[in-house]
C-alpha positions as CSV (number, residue, x, y, z in Angstrom):
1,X,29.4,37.8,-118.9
2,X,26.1,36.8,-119.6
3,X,22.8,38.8,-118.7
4,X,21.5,37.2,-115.4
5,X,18.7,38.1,-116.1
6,X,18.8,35.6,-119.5
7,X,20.4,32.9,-116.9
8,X,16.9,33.5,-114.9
9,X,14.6,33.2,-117.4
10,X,15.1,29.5,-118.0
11,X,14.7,28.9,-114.1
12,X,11.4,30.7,-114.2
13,X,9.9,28.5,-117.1
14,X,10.8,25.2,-115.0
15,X,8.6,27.2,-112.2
16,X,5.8,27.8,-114.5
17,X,6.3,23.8,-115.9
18,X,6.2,22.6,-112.5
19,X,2.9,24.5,-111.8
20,X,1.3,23.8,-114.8
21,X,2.2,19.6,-113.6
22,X,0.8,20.3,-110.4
23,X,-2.5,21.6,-112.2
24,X,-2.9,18.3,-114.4
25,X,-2.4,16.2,-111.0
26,X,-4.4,17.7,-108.7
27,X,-7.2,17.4,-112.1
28,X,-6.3,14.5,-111.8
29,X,-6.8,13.8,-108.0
30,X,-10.3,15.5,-108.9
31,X,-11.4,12.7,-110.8
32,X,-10.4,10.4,-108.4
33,X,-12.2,12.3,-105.6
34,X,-15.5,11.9,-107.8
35,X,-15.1,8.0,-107.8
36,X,-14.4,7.2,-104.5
37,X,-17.8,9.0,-104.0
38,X,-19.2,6.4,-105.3
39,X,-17.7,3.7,-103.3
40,X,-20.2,1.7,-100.9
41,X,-17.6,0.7,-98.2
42,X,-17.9,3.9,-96.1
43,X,-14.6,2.7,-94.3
44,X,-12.7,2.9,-97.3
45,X,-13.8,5.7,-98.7
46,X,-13.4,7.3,-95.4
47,X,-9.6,6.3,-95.5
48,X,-9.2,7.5,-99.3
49,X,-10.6,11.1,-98.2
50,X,-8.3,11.2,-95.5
51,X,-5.3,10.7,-97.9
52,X,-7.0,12.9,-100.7
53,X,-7.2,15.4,-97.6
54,X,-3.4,15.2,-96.8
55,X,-2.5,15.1,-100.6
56,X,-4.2,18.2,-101.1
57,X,-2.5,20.0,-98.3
58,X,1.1,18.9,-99.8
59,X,-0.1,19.9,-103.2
60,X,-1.0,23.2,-101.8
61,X,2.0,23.6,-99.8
62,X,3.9,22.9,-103.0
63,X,2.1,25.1,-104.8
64,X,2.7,28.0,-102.6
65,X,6.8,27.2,-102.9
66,X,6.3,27.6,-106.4
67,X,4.2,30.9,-106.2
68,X,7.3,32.1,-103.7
69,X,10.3,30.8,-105.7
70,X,9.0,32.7,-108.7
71,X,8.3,36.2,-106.9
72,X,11.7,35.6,-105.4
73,X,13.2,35.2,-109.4
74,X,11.5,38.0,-110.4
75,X,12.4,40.3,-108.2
76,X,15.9,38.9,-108.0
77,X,16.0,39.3,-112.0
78,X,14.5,43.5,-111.3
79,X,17.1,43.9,-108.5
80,X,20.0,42.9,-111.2
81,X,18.7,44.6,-114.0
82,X,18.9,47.9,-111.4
83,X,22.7,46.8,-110.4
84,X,23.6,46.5,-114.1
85,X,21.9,49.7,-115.0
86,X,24.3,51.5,-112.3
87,X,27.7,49.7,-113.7
């Protein structure tokens, strides 16, 4: 049978992937941020806040996931390492 730890590993990286793809979008949502300032209409750049607001909650709340999902691989990967140590 394979190490599980080896089988985790590859899971981990996507976690570290994902996060480092929410890093370049929410740079990304930075520089949009810093136009809109410049808009004149204050309506619509009123609106565009709003959504900026909401998309940085979800991008927040996604990042958290991500922060969770890895502790929970780690210390799934220690808690195997510990079973196979006792076999």
């Amino acid at each position: 049978m394979d190490n599980l730890g080896d089988i985790l590993d590859p899971v981990r990286k996507q976690v570290i992937d994902l996060k480092d793809a929410l890093a370049h979008a929410r740079y990304r949502y930075d520089g949009l941020d810093l136009i809109v300032e410049q808009v004149a209409d204050g309506k619509v750049r009123g609106a565009v806040q709003e959504i900026f607001a909401l998309a940085g909650d979800k991008m927040d709340g996604i990042d958290g996931m991500l922060d969770n999902l890895y502790r929970d691989l780690s210390d799934l990967d220690r808690k195997l390492e510990a079973l196979e140590r006792k076999v």
